[in-house]
TITIZA-977187 format. One line per field, with one value per atom (N, C-alpha, C): atom name; x negated, z, y negated. Coordinates in Angstrom, 3 decimals, always signed. Example, Ala and Ser with C-alpha at 12.3 -4.5 7.8 and 13.67 -1.06 7.14 Angstrom:
! residues 2
name = (N,CA,C,N,CA,C)
x = (-13.190,-12.300,-13.200,-12.850,-13.670,-12.900)
z = (+7.800,+7.800,+7.800,+7.080,+7.140,+7.870)
y = (+5.690,+4.500,+3.300,+2.250,+1.060,-0.030)
***
This chain:
! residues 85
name = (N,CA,C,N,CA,C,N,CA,C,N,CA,C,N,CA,C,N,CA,C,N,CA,C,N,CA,C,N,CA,C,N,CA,C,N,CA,C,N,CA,C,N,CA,C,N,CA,C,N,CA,C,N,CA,C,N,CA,C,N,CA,C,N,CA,C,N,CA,C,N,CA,C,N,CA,C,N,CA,C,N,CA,C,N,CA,C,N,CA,C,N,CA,C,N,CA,C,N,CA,C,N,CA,C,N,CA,C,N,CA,C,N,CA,C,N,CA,C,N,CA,C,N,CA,C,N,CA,C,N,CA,C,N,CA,C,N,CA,C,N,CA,C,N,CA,C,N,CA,C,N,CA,C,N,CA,C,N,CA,C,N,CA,C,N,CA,C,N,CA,C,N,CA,C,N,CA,C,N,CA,C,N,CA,C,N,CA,C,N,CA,C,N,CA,C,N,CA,C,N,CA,C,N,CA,C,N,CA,C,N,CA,C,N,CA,C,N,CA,C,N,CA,C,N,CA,C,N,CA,C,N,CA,C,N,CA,C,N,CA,C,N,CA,C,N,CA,C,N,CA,C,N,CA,C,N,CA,C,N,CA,C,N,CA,C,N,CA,C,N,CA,C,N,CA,C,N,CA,C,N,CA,C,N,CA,C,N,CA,C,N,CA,C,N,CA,C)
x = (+2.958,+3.738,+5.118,+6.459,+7.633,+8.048,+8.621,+9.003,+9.707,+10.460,+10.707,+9.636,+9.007,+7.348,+6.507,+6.390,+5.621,+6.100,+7.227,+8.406,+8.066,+8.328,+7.876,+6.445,+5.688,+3.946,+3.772,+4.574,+4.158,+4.681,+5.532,+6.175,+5.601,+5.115,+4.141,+2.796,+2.037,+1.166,+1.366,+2.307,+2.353,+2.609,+3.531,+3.787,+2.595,+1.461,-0.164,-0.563,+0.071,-0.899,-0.433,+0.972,+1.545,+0.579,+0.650,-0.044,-1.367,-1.770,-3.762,-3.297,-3.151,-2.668,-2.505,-1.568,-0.915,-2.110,-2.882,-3.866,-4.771,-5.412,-6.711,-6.061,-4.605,-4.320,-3.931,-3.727,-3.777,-5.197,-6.053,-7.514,-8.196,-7.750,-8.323,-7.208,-6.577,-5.695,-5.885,-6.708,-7.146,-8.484,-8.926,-10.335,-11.026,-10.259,-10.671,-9.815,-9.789,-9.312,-8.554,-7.184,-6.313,-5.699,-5.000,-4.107,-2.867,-2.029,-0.687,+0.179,+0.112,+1.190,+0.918,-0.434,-0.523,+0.162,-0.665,-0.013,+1.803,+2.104,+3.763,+4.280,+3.605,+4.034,+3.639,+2.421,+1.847,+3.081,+3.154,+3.885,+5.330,+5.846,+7.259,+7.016,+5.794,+5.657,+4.616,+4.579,+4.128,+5.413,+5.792,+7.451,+6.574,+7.612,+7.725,+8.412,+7.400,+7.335,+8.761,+9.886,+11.504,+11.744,+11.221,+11.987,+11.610,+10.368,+10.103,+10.790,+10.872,+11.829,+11.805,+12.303,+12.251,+11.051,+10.405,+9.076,+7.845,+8.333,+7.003,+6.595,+7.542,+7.854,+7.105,+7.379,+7.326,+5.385,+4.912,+3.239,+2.860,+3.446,+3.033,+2.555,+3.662,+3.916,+2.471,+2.638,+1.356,+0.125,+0.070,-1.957,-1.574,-0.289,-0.636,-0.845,-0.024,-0.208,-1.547,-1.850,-3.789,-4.724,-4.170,-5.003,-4.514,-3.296,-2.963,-3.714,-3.766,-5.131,-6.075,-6.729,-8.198,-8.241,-7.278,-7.466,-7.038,-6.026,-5.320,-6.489,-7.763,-8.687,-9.310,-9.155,-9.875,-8.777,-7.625,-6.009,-6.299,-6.258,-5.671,-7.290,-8.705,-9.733,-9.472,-8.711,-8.583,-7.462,-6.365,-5.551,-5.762,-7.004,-7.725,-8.662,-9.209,-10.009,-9.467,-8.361,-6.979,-6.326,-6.261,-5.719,-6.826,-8.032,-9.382,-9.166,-9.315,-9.992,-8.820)
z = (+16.332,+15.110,+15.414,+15.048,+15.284,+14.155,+14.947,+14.118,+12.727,+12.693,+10.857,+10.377,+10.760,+9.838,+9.591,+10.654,+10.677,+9.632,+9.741,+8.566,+6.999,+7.302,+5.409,+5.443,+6.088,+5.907,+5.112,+6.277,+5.629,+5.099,+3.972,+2.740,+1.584,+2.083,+1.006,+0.571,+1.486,+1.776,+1.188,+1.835,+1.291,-0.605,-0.780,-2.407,-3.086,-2.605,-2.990,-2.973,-2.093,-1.784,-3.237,-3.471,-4.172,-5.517,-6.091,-7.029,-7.394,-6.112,-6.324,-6.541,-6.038,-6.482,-8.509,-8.274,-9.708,-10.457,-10.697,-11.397,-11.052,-10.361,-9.674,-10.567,-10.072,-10.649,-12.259,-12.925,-14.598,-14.746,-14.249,-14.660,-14.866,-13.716,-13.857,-14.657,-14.778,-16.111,-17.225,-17.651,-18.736,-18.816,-17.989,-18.356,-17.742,-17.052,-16.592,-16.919,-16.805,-17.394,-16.024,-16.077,-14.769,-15.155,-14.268,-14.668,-15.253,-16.247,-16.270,-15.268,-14.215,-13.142,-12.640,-12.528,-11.285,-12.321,-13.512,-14.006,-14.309,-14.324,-14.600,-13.313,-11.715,-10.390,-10.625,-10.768,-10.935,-12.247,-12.732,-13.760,-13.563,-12.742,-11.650,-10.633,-10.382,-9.174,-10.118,-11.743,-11.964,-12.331,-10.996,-11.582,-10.610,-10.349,-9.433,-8.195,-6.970,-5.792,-5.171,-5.687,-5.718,-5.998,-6.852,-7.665,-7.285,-6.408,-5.492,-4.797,-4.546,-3.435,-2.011,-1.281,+0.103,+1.095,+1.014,+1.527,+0.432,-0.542,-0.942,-0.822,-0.660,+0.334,+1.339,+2.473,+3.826,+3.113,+2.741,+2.293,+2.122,+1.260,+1.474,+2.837,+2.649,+4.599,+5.750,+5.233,+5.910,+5.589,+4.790,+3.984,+4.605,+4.431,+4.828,+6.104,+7.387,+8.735,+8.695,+7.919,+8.589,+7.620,+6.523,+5.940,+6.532,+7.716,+8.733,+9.990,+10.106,+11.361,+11.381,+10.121,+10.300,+9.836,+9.180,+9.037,+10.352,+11.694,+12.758,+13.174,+13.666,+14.657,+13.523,+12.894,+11.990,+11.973,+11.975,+12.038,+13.591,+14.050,+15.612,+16.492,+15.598,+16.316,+15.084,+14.406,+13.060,+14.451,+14.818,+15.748,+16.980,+17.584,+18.266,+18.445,+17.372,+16.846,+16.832,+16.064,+15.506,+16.620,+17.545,+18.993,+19.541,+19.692,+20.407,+19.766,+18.376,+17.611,+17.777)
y = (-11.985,-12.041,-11.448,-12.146,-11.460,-10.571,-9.510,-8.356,-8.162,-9.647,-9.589,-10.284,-10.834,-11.369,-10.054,-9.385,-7.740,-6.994,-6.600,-5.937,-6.125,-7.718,-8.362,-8.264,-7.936,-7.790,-6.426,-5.357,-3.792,-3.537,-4.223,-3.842,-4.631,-5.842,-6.114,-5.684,-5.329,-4.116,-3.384,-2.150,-1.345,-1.205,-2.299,-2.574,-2.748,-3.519,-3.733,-1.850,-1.556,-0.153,+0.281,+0.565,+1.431,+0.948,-0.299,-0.967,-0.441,-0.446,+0.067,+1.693,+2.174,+3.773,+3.785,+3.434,+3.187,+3.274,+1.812,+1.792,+2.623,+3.236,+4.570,+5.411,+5.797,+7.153,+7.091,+6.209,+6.064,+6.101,+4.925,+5.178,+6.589,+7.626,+8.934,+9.684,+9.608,+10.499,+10.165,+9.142,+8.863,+8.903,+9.229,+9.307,+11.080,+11.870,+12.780,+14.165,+14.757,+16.214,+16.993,+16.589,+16.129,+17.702,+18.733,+19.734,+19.159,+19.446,+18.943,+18.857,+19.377,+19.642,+18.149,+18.101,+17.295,+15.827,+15.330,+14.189,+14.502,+15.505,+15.529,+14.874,+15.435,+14.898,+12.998,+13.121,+11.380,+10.486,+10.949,+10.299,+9.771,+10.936,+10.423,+9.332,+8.965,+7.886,+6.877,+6.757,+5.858,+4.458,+4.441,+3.179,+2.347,+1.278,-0.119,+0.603,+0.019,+0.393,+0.841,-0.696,-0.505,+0.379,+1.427,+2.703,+3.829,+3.525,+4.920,+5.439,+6.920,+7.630,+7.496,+7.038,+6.642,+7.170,+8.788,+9.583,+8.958,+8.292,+7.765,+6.704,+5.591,+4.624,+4.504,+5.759,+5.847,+5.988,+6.995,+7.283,+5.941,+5.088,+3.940,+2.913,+3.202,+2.404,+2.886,+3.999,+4.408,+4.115,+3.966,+3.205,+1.990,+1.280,-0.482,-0.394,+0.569,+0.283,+0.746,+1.254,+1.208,+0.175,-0.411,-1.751,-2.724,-2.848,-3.837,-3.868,-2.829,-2.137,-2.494,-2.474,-2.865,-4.521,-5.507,-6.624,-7.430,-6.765,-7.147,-7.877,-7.246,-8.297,-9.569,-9.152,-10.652,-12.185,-11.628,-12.247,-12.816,-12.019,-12.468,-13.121,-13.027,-13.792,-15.096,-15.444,-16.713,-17.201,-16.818,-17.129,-17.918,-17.620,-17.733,-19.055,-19.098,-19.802,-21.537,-20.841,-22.195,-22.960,-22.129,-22.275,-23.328,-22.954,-23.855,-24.913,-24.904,-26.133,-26.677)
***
């Protein structure tokens, strides 16, 4: 895969990541008995991925390079595969 295809992968990823967060972390603030601190911190990072601060960004980035990790061999034996047939 070339490196601007890679690029636009772990930012879409990661934007999915930010997404599933989002919803987990509203689901349990509404349903669980959260300290205020912590939902005052959650509540600053409940925006659109765009509006996150650049280190939360980067946290992101990091869940996708490892939900890229573990989908890489399934990708690259489909690659494989496509190649034979």
């Amino acid at each position: 895969m070339n490196d601007d295809l890679e690029a636009k992968m772990r930012e879409a990823v990661a934007r999915v990541e930010h997404e599933q967060w989002c919803h987990w972390s509203q689901t349990l603030a509404a349903t669980e008995n959260l300290s205020q601190g912590r939902l005052d911190r959650w509540k600053k990072l409940w925006v659109p991925y765009d509006d996150l601060p650049e280190g939360m960004k980067q946290a992101d980035r990091g869940w996708a390079d490892a939900a890229i990790a573990a989908a890489r061999p399934f990708i690259e034996a489909d690659v494989v595969v496509r190649r034979i047939m």
